[in-house]
C-alpha positions in Angstrom: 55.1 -93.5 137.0 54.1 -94.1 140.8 50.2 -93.9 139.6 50.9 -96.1 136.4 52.3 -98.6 138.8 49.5 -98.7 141.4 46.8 -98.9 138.6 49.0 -102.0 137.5 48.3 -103.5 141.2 44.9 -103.3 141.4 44.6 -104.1 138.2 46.2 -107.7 139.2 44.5 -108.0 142.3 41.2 -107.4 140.7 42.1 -110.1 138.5 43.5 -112.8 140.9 40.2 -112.0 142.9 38.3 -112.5 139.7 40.6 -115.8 139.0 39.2 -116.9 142.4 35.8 -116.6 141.9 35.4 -118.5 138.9 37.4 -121.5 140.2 35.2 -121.7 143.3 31.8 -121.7 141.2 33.2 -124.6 138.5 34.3 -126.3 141.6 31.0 -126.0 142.9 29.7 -126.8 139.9 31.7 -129.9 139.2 30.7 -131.1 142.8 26.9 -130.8 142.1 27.0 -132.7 138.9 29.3 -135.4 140.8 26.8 -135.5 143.4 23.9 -135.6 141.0 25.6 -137.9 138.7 26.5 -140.4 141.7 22.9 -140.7 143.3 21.2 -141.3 139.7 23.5 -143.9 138.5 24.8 -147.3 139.3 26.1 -150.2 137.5 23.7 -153.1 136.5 24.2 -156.9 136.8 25.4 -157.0 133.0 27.9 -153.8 134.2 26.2 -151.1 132.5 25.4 -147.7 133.9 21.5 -147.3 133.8 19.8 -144.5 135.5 17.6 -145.1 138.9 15.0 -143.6 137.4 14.8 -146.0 134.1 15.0 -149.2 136.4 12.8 -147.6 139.3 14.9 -148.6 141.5 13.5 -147.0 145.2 15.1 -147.1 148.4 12.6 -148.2 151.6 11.6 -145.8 154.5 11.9 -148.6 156.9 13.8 -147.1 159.8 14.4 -144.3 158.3 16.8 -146.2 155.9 16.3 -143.9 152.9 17.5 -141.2 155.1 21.0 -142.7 156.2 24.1 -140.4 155.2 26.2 -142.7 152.9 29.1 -141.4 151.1 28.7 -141.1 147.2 30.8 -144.5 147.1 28.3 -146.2 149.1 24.9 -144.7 147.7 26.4 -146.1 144.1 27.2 -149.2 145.8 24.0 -149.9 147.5 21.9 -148.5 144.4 24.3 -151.2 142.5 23.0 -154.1 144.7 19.3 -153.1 144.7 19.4 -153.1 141.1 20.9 -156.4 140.6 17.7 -157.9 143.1 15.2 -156.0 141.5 12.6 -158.4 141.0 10.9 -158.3 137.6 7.0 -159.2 138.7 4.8 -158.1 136.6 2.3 -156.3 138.7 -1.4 -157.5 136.6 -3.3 -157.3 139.9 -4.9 -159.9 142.0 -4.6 -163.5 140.0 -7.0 -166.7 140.8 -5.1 -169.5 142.0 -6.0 -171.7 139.1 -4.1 -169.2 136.7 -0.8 -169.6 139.1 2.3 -171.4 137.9 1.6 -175.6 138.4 5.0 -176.8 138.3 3.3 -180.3 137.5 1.8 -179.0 134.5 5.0 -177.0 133.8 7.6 -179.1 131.6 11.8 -178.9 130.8 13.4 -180.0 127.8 17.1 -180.8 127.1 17.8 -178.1 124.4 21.7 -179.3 123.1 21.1 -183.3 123.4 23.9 -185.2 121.7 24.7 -188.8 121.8 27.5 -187.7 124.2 29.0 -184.7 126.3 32.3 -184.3 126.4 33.0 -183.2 130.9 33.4 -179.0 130.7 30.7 -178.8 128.1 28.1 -176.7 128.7 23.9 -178.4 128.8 20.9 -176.1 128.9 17.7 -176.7 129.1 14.7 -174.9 128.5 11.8 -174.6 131.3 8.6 -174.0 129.7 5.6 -173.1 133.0 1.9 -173.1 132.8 -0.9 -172.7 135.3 -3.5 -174.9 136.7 -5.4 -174.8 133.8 -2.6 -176.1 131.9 -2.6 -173.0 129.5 1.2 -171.0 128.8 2.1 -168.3 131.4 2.9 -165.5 129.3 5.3 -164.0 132.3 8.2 -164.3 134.8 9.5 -163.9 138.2 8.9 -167.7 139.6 11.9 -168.7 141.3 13.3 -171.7 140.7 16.5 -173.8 141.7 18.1 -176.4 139.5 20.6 -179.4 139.8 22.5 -182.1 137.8 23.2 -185.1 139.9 24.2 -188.5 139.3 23.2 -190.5 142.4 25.5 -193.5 142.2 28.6 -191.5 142.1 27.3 -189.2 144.5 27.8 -186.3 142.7 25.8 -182.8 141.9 26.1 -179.4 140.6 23.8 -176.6 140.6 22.3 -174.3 137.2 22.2 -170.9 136.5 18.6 -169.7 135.7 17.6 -167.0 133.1 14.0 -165.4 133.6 13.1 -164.3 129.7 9.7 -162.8 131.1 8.0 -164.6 128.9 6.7 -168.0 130.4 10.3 -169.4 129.8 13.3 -170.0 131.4 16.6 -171.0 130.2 18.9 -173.2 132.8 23.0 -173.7 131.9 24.7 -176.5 133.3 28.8 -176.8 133.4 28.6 -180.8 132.9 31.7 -181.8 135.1 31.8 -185.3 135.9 32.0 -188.5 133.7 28.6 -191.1 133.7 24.9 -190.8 133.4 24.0 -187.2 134.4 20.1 -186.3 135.5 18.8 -183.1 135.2 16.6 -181.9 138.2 14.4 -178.1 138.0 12.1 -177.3 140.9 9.8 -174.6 141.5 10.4 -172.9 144.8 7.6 -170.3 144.7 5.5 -169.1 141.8 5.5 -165.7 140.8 2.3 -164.5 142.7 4.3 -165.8 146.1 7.0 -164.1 145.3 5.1 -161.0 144.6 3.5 -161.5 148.2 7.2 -162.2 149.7 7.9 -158.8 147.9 5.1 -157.2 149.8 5.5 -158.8 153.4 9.5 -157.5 152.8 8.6 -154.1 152.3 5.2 -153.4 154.0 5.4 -156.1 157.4 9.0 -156.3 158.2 8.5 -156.4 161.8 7.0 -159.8 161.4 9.0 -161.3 163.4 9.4 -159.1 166.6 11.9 -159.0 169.9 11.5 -158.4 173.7 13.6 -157.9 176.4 13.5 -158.3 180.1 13.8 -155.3 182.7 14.8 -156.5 186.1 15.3 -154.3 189.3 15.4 -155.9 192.9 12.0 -157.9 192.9 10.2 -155.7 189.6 10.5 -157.0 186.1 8.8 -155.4 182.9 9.1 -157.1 179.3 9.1 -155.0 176.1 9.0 -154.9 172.7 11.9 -154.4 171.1 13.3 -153.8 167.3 15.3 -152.3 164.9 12.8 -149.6 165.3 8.9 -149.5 166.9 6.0 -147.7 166.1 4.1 -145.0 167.6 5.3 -142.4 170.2 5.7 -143.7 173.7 8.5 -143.2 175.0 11.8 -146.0 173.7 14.8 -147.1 175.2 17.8 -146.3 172.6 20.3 -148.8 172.5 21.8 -147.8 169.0 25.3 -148.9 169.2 27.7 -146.3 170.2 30.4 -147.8 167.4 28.6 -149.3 164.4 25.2 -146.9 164.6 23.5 -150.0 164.2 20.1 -149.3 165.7 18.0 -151.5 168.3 15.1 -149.8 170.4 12.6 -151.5 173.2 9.7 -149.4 174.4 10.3 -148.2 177.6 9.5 -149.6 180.9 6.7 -148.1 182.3 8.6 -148.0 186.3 12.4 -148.9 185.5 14.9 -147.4 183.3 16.5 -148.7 180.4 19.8 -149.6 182.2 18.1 -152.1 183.5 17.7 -154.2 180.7 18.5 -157.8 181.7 18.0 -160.3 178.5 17.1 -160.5 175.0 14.8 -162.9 173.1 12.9 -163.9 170.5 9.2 -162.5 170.9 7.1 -164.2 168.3 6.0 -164.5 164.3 2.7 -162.7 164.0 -0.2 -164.0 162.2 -2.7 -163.7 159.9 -0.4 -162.1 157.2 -2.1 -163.6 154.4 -5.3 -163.1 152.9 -6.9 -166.7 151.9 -6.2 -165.9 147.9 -2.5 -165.5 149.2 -2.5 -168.2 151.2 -3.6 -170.9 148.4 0.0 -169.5 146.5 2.0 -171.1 149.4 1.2 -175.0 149.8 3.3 -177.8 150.9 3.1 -180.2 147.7 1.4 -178.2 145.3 3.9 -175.2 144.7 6.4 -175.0 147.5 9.9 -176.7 146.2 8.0 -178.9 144.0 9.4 -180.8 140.8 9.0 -179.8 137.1 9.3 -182.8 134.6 10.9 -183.7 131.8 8.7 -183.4 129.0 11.5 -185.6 127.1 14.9 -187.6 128.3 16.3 -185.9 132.4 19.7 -187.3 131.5 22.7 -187.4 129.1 25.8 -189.0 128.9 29.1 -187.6 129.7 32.3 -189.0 128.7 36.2 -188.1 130.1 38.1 -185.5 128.8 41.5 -186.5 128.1 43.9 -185.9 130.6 45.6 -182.6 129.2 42.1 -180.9 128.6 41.1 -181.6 132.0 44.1 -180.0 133.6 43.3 -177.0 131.2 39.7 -177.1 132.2 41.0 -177.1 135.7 43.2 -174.5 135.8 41.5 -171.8 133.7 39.2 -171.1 136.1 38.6 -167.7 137.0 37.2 -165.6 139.8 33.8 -166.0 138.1 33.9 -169.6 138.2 29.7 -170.9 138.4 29.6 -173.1 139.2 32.1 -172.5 142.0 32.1 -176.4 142.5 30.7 -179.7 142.7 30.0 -182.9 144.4 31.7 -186.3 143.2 31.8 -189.0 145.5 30.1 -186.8 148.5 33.2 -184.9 148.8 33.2 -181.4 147.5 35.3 -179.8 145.0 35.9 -176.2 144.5 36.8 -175.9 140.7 39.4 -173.3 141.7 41.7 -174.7 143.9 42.7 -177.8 145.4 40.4 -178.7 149.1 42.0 -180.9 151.3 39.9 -183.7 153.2 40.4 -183.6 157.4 39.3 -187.1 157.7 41.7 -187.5 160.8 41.3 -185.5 164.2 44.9 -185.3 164.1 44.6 -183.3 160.6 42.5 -180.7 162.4 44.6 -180.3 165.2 47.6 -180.3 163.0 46.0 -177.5 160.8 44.9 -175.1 164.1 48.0 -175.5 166.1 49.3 -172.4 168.2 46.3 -170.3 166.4 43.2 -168.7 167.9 40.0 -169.2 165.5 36.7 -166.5 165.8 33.6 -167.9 165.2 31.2 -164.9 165.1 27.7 -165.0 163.6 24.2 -166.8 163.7 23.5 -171.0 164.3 25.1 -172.2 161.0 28.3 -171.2 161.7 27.7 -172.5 165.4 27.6 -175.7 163.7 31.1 -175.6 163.1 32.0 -175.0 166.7 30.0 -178.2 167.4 31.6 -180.1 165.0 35.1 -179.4 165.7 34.4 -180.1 169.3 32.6 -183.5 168.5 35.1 -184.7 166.2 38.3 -183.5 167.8 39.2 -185.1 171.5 41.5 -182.8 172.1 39.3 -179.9 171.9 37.8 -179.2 175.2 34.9 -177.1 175.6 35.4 -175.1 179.1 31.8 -174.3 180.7 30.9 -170.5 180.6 27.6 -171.1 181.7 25.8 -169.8 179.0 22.5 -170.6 177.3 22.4 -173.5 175.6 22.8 -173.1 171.4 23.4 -169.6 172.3 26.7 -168.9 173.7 29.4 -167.5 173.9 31.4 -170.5 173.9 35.2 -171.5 174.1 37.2 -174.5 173.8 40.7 -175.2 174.7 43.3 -177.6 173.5 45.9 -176.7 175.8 48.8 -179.5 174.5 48.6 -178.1 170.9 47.9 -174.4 172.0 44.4 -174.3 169.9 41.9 -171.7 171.1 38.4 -172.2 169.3 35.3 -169.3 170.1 32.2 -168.9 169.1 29.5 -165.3 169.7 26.7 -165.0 168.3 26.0 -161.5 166.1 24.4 -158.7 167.7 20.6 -158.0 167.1 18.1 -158.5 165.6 19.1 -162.3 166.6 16.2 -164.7 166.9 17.6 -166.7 169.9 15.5 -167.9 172.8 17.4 -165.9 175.6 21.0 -163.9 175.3 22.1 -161.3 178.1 21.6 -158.4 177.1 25.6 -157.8 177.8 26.4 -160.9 175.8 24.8 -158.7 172.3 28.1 -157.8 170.2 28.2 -156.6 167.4 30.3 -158.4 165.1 32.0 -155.4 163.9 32.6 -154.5 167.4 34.4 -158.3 168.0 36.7 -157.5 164.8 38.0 -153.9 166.1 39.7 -155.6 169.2 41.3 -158.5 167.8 44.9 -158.0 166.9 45.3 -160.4 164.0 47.9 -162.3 162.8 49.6 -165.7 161.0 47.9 -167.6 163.9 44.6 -165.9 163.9 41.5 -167.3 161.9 38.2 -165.2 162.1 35.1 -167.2 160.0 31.9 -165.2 159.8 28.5 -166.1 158.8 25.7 -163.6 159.0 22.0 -163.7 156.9 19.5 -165.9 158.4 18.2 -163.5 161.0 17.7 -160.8 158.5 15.8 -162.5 155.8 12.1 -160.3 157.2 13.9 -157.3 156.3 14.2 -154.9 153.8 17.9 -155.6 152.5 19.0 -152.0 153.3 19.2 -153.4 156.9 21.3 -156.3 155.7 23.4 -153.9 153.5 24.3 -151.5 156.1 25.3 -154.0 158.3 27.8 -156.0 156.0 29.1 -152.8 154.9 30.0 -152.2 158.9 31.7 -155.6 159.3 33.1 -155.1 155.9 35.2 -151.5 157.1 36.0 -153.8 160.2 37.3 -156.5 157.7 39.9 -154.2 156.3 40.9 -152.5 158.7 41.7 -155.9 160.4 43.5 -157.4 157.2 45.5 -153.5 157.0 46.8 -154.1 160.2 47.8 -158.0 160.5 47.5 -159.0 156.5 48.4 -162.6 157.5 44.7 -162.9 159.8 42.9 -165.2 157.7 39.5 -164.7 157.3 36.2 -166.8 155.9 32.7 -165.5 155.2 30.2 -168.2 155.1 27.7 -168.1 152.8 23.4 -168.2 153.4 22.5 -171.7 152.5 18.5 -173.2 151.7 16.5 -174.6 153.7 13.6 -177.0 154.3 10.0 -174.8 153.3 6.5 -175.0 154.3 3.7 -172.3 154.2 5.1 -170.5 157.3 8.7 -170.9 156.9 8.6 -169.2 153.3 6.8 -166.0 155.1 9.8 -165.2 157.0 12.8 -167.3 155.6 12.4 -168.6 152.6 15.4 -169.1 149.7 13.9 -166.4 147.8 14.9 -164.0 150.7 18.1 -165.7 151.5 19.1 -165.5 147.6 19.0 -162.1 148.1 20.9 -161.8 151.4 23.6 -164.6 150.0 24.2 -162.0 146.5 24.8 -158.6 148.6 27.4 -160.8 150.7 29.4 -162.0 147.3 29.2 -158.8 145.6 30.6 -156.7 148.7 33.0 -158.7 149.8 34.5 -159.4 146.3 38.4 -158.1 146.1 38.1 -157.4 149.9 40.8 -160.7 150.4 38.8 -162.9 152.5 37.8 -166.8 151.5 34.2 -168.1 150.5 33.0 -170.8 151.9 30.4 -171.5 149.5 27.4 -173.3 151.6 24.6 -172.1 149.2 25.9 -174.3 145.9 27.3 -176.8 148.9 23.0 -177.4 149.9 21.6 -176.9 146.8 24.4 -179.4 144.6 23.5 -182.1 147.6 21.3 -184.9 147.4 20.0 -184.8 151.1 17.1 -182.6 151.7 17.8 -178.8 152.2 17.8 -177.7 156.1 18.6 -174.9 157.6 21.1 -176.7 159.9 22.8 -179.0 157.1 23.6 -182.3 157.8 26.6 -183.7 159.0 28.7 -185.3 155.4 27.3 -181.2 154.4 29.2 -179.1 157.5 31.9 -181.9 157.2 32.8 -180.7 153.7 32.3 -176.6 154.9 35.0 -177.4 157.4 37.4 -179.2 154.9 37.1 -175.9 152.9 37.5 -173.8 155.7 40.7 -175.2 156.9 42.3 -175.8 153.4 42.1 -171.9 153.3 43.5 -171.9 156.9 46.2 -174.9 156.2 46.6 -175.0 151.7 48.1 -177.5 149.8 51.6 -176.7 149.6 52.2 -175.9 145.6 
């Protein structure tokens, strides 16, 4: 019985053991094919899963970016948002000038012209480009930027562009004013500049490059610095202890790296262009240069009737394009309701008893200038720090408003910061408590347009994890993201910040932070809908308007 018993034992033991085994190999199993699964697929702009491989989508070894440990979230994520800017160029090899796109031999046509529009119907129109020669282009990948506009009313919206590959180019307008509407395409680059831009991005990203100043009692060194240098001698590592967001100078040849006194902008280098290239990137021939109507640039729109305006109005949702529109050189978000701070006492009535964060590059700057110009009460107090490069504060002690400003962390193209004054905005977010009274507005892309957008990426993704963790602990902290915006081009500019690059930088900021619970203040549609000419510092009636939208989320309508 004993011996029955026993064999009954091992029997089961032999069996849970066995039980054990397999689980651990499906397990493994599962995991392999999750992990295998997860770095081969991501979602496409139309929401489909494609794999990597089908799209060739390929990360850069910049930095040893391709080598960063990501969680299988984040890989999808970041394969997700390369996808999406994957540039369809055909590569045909080197291409005479005289075969480029000539945006004044290139034509648009009004495809749906009626006698009238009714406002909330939709226009398109149909952009047909040819070359110098004036024969067909038989592909895509120009870039171009579109607008209806009505200049007495003071009024504009921007298109949405679709590349058929083909030579054409469909544009959809949401027509959303009444009057005589105009219809306005430009070519920003052609497709062989682009395809340069594409190369420059991946191939010279150091194009721009940094230095820093080493100071000991009477002996001073300046280096090169970067988000990383080439070569082997020897590097300073200032990698953030925090973030990992990296930053290297080359070392000093007789002082250490804790002695590093400033940062600054070192330089553009030269010469990137062969002359071929360089005829692709010309001030009024093809840089931000018309295309005509081959026909009628205008319709008619008439009103809407009361009721289906306030149910155009109010079915909006969170994919609203256009997210808004000029009329009367106010802007008007199409999905809620902006107030207009025409009063000083409005802004100080909106910001009482709160603290607002300004973090980020020059545009959002801008808004510390503004509110300090336009409200008395707002005080700046004297930090002593570099001009147009901060920090800086400003007090309104009567009404308890506390209003800073701090510039990102590297790579920052400034003319000097301290090298103590470099913090990283993800940094700033960790040691604010938050609150009803607390306001943080963030606006970072313009210094990273020479880059390859992994750099970008990882560094939203860092302020991002900040973001929440700031909104899981004070839920009532408002905070705004500023969007890129475009800006004024000429044959240099577009080498290191042209539109094309800040497109790219302005869709990874929608897409990740979309459902995170911050506001969009959208300054890309804001320049590009205006009639004044695009800067990268907009003018004043442009940053007045960002501000009206930034304090309607801070102080909303009542409803």
């Amino acid at each position: 019985m004993w011996t029955n018993f026993f064999k009954l034992r091992l029997f089961c033991c032999l069996l849970a053991v066995l039980m054990v085994v397999v689980l651990v190999v499906n397990v493994t199993q599962v995991e392999y094919l999750d992990h295998e699964t997860v770095s081969a697929t991501f979602i496409d702009s139309s929401g489909q899963f494609v794999s990597s491989q089908v799209t060739g989508i390929s990360r850069n070894p910049y930095c040893g970016y391709d080598q960063q440990t990501l969680s299988s979230q984040e890989r999808m994520e970041e394969d997700s948002l390369l996808a999406a800017l994957h540039q369809q160029v055909p590569d045909v090899g080197p291409v005479p000038f005289v075969k480029s796109t000539d945006p004044s031999s290139s034509y648009f046509v009004i495809l749906n012209s009626a006698a009238f529009f009714k406002v909330g119907s939709q226009l398109e129109v149909l952009v047909h480009v040819q070359d110098f020669q004036r024969k067909p282009k038989k592909c895509g990948g120009d870039y171009l930027q579109a607008r209806i506009h009505s200049p007495k009313l003071q009024a504009g919206a921007v298109g949405r562009v679709v590349d058929y590959q083909n030579g054409f180019y469909k544009v959809f307008f949401t027509l959303l004013w009444p009057g005589k509407v105009k219809v306005s395409v430009s070519l920003v680059h052609p497709s062989e500049g682009i395809r340069v831009l594409q190369r420059l991005q991946e191939d010279k990203p150091d194009r721009v490059y940094f230095k820093s100043l080493f100071r000991s009692g009477r002996i001073s060194e300046t280096t090169e610095c970067n988000v990383c240098l080439p070569g082997n001698l020897p590097l300073c590592n200032f990698t953030d202890l925090y973030t990992g967001e990296p930053w290297f100078c080359f070392k000093p040849k007789k002082l250490p790296c804790s002695s590093r006194i400033t940062h600054f902008k070192g330089g553009y280098l030269k010469g990137l262009l062969t002359a071929a290239e360089s005829a692709f990137f010309q001030s009024g021939v093809n840089i931000k240069m018309p295309i005509n109507s081959s026909g009628p640039d205008w319709v008619t729109v008439i009103p809407r009737r009361i009721k289906e305006t306030n149910n155009l109005e109010l079915s909006q949702g969170s994919g609203t394009f256009p997210s808004g529109y000029y009329y009367k050189d106010q802007w008007r978000p199409r999905k809620f309701k902006m107030r207009q701070f025409n009063d000083p006492d409005n802004i100080t009535e909106c910001l009482q008893r709160k603290v607002v964060h300004l973090f980020g590059d020059s545009t959002i700057r801008q808004w510390f200038e503004y509110l300090t110009t336009f409200v008395p009460d707002l005080v700046e107090f004297n930090l002593g720090s570099p001009k147009n490069v901060g920090p800086f504060l400003a007090v309104d002690q009567k009404h308890n408003i506390l209003l800073k400003y701090r510039c990102h962390g590297p790579p920052i193209r400034f003319t000097t910061v301290f090298s103590n004054e470099l913090h990283y905005v993800a940094n700033e977010l960790n040691g604010i408590v938050g609150g009803k009274n607390t306001v943080v507005a963030i606006a970072v892309w313009s210094h990273f347009s020479t880059f390859p957008l992994e750099v970008y990426i990882r560094r939203l993704r860092n302020i991002r994890r900040a973001v929440v963790r700031l909104l899981d602990r004070s839920p009532k902290t408002v905070v705004v993201i500023r969007t890129a915006n475009a800006q004024e081009l000429g044959p240099e500019v577009s080498l290191f910040n042209s539109d094309w690059y800040n497109f790219q930088l302005d869709t990874i900021l929608r897409r990740m932070f979309s459902g995170v619970g911050v506001y969009l203040v959208d300054a890309w549609e804001m320049t590009l809908a205006h009639y004044l000419p695009h800067k990268l510092h907009p003018d004043e009636v442009i940053v007045k308007n960002q501000l009206d939208m930034f304090l309607s989320f801070v102080c909303p309508l009542e409803t």
